[in-house]
N, C-alpha and C positions, 0 to 999 in steps of 0.2 A: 508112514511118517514123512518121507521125503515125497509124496506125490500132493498132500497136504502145505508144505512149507513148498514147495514148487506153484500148486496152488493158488496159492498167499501173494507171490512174486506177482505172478499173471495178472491178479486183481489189484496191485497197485501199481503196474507200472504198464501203461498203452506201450504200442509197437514202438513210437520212434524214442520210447526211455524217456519222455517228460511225463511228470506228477500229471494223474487223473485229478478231474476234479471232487473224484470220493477219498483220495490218497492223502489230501492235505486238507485241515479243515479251515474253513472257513473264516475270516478276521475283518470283522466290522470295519467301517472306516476308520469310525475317531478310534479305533485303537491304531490300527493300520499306519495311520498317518498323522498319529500322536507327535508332539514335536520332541527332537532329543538334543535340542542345544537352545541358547538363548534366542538365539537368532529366527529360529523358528516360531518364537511363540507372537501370537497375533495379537496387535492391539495394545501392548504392554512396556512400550520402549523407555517413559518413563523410569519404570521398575527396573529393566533391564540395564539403562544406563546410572542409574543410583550402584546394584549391583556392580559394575563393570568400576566405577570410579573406586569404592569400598575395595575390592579385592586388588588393585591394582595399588595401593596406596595401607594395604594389611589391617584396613579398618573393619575386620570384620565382626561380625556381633555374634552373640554368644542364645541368641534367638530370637525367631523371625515368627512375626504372623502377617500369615494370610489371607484378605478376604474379600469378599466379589458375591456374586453372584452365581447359580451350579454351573459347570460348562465352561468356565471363563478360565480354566487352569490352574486349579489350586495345585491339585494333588501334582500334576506333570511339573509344575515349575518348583514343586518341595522336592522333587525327584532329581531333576536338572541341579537343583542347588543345590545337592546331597552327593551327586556328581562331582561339583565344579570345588566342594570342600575338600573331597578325597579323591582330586585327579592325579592320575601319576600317571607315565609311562618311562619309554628309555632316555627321554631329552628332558623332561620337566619331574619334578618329586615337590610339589608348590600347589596351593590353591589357586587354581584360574577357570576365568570364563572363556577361554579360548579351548572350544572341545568340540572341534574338527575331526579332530582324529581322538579315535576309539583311546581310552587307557586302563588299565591292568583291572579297577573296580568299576567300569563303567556300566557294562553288557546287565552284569548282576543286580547292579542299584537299580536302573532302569526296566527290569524284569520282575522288579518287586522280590529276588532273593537272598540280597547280600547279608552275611552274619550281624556286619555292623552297620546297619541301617536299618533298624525295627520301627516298621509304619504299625501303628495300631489306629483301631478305630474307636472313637470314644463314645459310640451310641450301646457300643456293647462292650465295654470297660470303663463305667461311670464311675464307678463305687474307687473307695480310698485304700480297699485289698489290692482292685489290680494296680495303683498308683504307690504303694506301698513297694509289689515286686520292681515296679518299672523304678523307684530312686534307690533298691539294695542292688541291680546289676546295673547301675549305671554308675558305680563305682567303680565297676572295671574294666581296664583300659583295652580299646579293639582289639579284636583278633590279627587282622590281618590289613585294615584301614588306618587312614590320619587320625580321622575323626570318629567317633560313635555317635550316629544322628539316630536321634527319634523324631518322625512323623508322624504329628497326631491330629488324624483327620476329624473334623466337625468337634472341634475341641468344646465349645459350647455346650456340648451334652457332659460334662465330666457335672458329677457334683458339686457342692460348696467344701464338704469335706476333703475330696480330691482337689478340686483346687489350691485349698490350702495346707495338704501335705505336699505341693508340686512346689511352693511359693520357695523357701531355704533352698532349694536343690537346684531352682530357675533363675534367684538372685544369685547368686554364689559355686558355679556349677565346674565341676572340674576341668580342667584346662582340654582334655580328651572328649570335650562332653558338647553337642547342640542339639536343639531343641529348633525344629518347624514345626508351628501348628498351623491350621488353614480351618475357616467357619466361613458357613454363612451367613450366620447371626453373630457379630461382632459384639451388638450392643447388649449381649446376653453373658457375654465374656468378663470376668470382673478387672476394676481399672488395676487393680493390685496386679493382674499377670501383666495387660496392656503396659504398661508401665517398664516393665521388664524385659519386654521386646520391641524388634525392628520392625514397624507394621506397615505393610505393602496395600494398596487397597486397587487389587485388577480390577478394570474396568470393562464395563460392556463393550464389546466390537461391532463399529459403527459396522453399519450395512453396505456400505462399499469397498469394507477388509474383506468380510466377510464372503461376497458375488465373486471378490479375484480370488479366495481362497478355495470355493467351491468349482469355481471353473478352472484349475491349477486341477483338484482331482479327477474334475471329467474328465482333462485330458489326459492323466497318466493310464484311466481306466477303462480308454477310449471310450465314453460315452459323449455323445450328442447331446447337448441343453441349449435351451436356449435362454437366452440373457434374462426376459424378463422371466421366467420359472426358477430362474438360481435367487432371483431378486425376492420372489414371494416367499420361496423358503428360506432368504436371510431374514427378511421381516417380523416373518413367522416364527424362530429361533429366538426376536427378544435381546440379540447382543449376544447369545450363548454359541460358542464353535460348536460344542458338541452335541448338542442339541439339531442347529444346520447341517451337518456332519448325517448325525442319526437319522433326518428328514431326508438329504440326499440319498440316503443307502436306501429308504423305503421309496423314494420315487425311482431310482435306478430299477428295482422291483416290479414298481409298477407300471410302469414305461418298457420294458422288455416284451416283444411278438417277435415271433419266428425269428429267434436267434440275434435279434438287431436290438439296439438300447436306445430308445431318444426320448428327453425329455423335455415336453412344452408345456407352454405355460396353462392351457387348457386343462393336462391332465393335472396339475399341481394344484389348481382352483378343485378339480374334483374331487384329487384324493385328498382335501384338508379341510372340503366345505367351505371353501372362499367364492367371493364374489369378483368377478371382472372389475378390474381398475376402473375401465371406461366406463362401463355400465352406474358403478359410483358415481363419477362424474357426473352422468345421464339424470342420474336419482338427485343429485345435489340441483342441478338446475330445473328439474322439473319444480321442487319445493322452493325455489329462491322466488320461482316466476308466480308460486301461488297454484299452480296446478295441481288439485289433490289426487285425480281420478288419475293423469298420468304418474304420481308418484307411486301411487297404491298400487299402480298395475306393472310397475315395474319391480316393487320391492314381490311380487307375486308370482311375474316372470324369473326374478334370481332363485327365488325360496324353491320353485320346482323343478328346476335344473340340479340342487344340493345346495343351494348356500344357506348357511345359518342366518336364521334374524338377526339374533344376536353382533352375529360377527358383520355382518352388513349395517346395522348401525356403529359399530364400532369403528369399520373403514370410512363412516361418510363423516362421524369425530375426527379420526385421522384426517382427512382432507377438507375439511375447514379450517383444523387446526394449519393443516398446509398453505392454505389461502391467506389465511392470516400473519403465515410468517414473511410470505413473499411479499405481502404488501407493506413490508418493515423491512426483511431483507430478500429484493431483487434475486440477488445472485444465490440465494440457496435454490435454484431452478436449477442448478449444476449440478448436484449432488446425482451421481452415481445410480443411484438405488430409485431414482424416479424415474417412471415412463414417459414416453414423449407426450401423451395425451395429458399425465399430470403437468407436465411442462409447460404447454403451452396454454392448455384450458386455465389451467389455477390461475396462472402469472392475468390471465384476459378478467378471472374474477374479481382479485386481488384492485384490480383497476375502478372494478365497477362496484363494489359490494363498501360495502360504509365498517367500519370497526363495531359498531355496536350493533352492528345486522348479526355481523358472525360472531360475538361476543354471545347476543341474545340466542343466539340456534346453537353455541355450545352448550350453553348452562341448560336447556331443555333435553339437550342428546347425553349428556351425563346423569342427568337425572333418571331420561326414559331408558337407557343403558342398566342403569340400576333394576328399572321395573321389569325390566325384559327377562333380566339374568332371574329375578325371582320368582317368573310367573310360570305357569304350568303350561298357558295357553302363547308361545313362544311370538307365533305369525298375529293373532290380533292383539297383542300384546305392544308391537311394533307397530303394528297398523296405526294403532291410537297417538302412537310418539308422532309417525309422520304425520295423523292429521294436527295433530298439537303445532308440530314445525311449521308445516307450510298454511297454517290459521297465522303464527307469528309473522314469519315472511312478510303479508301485507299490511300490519301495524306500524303506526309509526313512531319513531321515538320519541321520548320527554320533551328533548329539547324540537325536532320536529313540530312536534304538536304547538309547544310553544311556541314556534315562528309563526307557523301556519294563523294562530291564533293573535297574535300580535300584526301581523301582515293583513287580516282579515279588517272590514268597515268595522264602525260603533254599534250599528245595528246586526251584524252580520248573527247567527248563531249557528254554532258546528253543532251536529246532533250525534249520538253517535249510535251506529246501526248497530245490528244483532250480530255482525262480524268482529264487532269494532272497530273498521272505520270512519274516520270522519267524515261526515256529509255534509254539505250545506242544509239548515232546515229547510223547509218548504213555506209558499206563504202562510198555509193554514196550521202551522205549527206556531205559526209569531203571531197565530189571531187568535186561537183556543189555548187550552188549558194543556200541559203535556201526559200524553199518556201516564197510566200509571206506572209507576217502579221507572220511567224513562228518566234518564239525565240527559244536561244537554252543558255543553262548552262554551264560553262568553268571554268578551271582553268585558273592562270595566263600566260601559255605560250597559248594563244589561238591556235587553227585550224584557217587554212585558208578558211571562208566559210561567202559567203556574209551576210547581214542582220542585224537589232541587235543584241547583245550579250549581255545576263543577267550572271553577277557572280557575286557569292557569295563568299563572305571574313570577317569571323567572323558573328559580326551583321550588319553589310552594305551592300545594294543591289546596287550594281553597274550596269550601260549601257555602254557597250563600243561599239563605231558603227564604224563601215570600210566602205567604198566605194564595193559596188561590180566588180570594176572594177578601175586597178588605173588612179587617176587625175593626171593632168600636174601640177607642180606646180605652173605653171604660172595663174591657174585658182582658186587658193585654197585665201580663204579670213579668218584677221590674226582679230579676236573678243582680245580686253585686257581688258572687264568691260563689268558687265552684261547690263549697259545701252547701250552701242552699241549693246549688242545681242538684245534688243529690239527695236531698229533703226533699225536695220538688220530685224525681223518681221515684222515690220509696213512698212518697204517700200518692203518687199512681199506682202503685204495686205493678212497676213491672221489672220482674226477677232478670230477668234475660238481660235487657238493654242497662240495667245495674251493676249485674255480675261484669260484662264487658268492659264497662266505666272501669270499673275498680281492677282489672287486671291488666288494661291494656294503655289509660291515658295518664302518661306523665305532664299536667299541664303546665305550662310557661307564662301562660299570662292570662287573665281571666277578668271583662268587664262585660258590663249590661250589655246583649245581644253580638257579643264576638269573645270566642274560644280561642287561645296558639296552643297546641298541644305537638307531642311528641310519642307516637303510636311506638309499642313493642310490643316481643311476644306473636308478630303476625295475628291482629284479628282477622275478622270475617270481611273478604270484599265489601258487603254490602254494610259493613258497622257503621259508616259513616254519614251515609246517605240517611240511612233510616234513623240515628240519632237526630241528626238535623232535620228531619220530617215530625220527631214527634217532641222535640223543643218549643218548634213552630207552632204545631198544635195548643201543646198547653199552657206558650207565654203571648200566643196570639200576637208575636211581632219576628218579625226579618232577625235572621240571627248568621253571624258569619262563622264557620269552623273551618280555620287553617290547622298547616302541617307547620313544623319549624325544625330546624337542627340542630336548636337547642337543647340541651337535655331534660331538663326542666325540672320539677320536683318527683319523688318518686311519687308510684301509683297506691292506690290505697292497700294492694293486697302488700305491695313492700311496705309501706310504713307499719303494715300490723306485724310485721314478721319482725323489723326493728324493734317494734318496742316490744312485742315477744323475747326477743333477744334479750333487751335492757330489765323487763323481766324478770332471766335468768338469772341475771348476771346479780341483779338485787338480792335476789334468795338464795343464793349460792352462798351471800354473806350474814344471811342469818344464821344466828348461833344455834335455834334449832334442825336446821338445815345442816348443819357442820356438822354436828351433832350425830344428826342421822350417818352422815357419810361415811362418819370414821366407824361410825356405828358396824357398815356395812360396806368391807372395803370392795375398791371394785366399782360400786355403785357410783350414777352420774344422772344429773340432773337432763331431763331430755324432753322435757316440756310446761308451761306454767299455763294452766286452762282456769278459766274466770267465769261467771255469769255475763253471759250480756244483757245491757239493757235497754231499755225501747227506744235509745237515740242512737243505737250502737250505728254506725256510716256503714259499715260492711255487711253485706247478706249474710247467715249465718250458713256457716260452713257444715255439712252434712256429716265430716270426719270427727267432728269434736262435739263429746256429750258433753251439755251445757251444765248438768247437775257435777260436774265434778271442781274439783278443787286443786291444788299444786299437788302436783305428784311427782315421787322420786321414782327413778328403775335401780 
């Protein structure tokens, strides 16, 4: 027995009597260096100086919620303030935030064991039993503390019946008695408790709290980092300590050979599947300059080293979005948490790059962001984003185009190529006919050159269409209202460019050979073109189809849904109609279906059997 317990000794204590490292176990950081006073908590000074003014002045509340985001300190700071309720030692017997020095309930509340301080957790005491025990012992007064605090972490998960046995005991709560709760989902909490409490709302911690508080533990932990690695894993965290915290403990890990710790930024790209900052950068300029081959072969080069697609288009949203703020605010180039290559590249972008360049290259990397996360096929999935981007890149904007186009002769015509941009035509484009399906750009004195013709005029996109060939007038047909122009479709029988009409053109103004209209719903690129191509055709004259920002009347498929509506609202007030209802409580009127008949304006909808009559559900 004593060569056993002699033993024992040996295996836990090395020669010169300090703890082995199998003798004491091991303690993550964010536990490790979890904060145990106000002062330590990051990012939060707000909260902290509200608290600090309340206890100093006895305004204290009688309960407190908490909420943020994971990681940001709920549960530590209900802990602190669970503390600072019930500090005492030999000089103070008082609630204070001054807790410097250890006092009599401190060690315990902070260790998660004190009598009077029960943390529960409410993902596993939803129901109105265990809220039930928790308001019969909360009648009575601490064992050994000021106060009897409940901690109830992720309070949002209690029921609606918990909730409201908690409601009398949280308005009206005995003098002995406080109440922390802490969520993540606040807005899942009902307003009756909110209402009841002090509510804190911690906020994310910028990324440059975040770098000094990670290199604060390198150095207590003696490890090596380098700046920008501590920078990628604040990033990477989101605003969350503990999260950064968790991330530094695995690259301290991963970073460890032959006995020595260092962590750079190379390993932190590797082990998290990131992309190099500069290489970003790299990526962003090949796509700005129109480069698709160098873009592609670099988003190819990161993907084979470890980086995600994904998150590679993610960083190059990030850093537009960067471009874009510097060239609004200068001095956000100071920020901490940016590399010098983001420094000085962005700020040279920001110079040269137009608002609605990078406006236009977000709204497509949010999108293609979207396709990527959902595709199976990760890398050409991304592929197709970047050729999408740097295809945009060399387009020019609305109002570009419009200058260009205004700037241009009377004769001049822009044509525009299979890339989309503009080109001057050629002379044998202003002598023939235009290809087919081609459009072409004009000022107001058009060229004579078959096909549609798209111009621009201010913010209006106009169609103006000509005959390739002139008609007689004796064959040309005189449209004075848009419902003859859909008589005029419907006895061409064509469904397709019908159905379009009626679901997407709110018109605004309507005479013999020119349309204003107000497009919703996004039709099809080519709706318009091809409307005004077979106008042309079957009224055998020049017809003009603008845009306008007017709203105009609704389109035919809403007025049928109105008077559907109106309809309703008729038969709802017949007395056999009431009739039925009271008939059959419950029941509601949910649709009024009719015959149509052969002048009916609208295509006949495939959903609705035409043989039926008003029907009740």
């Amino acid at each position: 027995m004593t060569s056993t317990n002699n033993r024992s000794i040996v295996l836990a204590m090395s020669d010169n009597g300090k703890d082995t490292p199998s003798s004491k176990p091991y303690r993550v950081l964010a536990r490790k260096y979890r904060p145990q006073v106000f002062d330590d908590l990051i990012g939060q000074q707000p909260m902290v100086q509200t608290l600090t003014n309340a206890f100093k002045t006895g305004r204290i509340a009688q309960a407190y919620m908490l909420t943020g985001v994971r990681g940001v300190g709920k549960t530590t700071t209900a802990r602190i303030l669970a503390r600072a309720l019930n500090f005492k030692n030999g000089d103070v017997d008082a609630p204070s935030i001054e807790l410097k020095e250890e006092g009599d309930h401190c060690r315990a509340i902070m260790e998660g064991r004190h009598m009077d301080v029960i943390e529960m957790d409410a993902a596993s005491h939803t129901g109105i039993d265990a809220m039930r025990d928790l308001i019969d012992s909360a009648q009575y007064r601490p064992a050994t503390a000021r106060y009897k605090v409940y901690i109830i972490d992720e309070v949002h998960m209690l029921s609606k019946s918990a909730f409201n046995g908690l409601l009398k005991t949280l308005e009206e709560p005995p003098e002995h008695l406080k109440f922390i709760f802490a969520t993540t989902e606040i807005r899942k909490v009902p307003v009756t408790v909110l209402s009841r409490c002090q509510r804190f709302d911690l906020r994310r911690v910028e990324v440059g709290e975040l770098v000094q508080n990670l290199s604060e533990i390198c150095d207590k932990e003696n490890v090596s980092a380098e700046r920008d690695a501590l920078a990628i894993i604040a990033r990477a965290a989101e605003g969350s300590v503990r999260d950064a915290q968790s991330m530094l403990d695995q690259a301290i890990a991963h970073g460890t050979a032959d006995g020595k710790v260092g962590i750079t930024a190379e390993t932190m790209r590797t082990m998290l599947g990131l992309s190099d900052r500069a290489r970003i950068i790299d990526l962003f300029e090949h796509v700005m300059k129109g480069d698709i081959a160098a873009a592609l072969g670099e988003l190819k080069a990161q993907y084979e080293i470890g980086a995600e697609p994904l998150v590679v288009l993610s960083d190059l949203a990030d850093f537009i979005h960067l471009v874009t703020r510097l060239k609004y605010v200068p001095d956000s180039a100071s920020d901490a948490a940016l590399s010098e290559a983001e420094k000085t590249r962005g700020l040279e972008f920001s110079e040269k790059l137009s608002v609605r360049v990078l406006g236009r290259a977000w709204q497509i990397l949010i999108k293609g962001i979207n396709e990527v996360s959902s595709s199976e096929r990760a890398l050409s999935a991304a592929e197709m984003v970047l050729v999408r981007l740097t295809h945009a890149s060399s387009l020019p904007t609305p109002d570009e185009l419009a200058r260009q186009v205004r700037e241009a002769s009377p004769s001049t015509q822009i044509a525009a190529t299979p890339n989309g941009s503009p080109t001057p035509a050629s002379p044998a484009d202003e002598a023939g006919p235009a290809t087919s399906g081609q459009s072409t750009v004009q000022t107001e004195a058009p060229a004579q050159s078959g096909g549609p013709v798209l111009a621009m005029q201010s913010t209006e996109l106009a169609i103006d269409t000509r005959p390739n060939e002139q008609v007689p007038p004796a064959n040309t047909r005189t449209l004075n209202s848009f419902e003859e122009l859909i008589f005029l479709v419907e006895d061409k029988r064509d469904l397709q460019i019908k159905t379009l009409i009626a679901r997407h053109i709110r018109v605004v103004s309507f005479a013999d050979g020119r349309m204003e209209m107000n497009l919703v719903e996004n039709p099809p690129r080519d709706f318009l073109p091809n409307l005004a191509k077979r106008i042309e055709t079957w009224t055998g004259k020049r017809w003009m189809l603008s845009l306008s920002k007017e709203e105009g009347r609704p389109t035919l498929y809403e007025a049928e849904k109105q008077e559907t509506e109106a309809r309703i609202e008729t038969a709802r007030s017949d007395p056999a109609v009431e009739a039925i209802l009271e008939r059959f409580p419950g029941s509601r009127i949910v649709d009024i279906r009719i015959r149509k008949d052969e002048t009916a304006v609208l295509p006949p909808d495939p959903e609705i059997d035409d043989d039926l009559d008003d029907k009740v559900e």
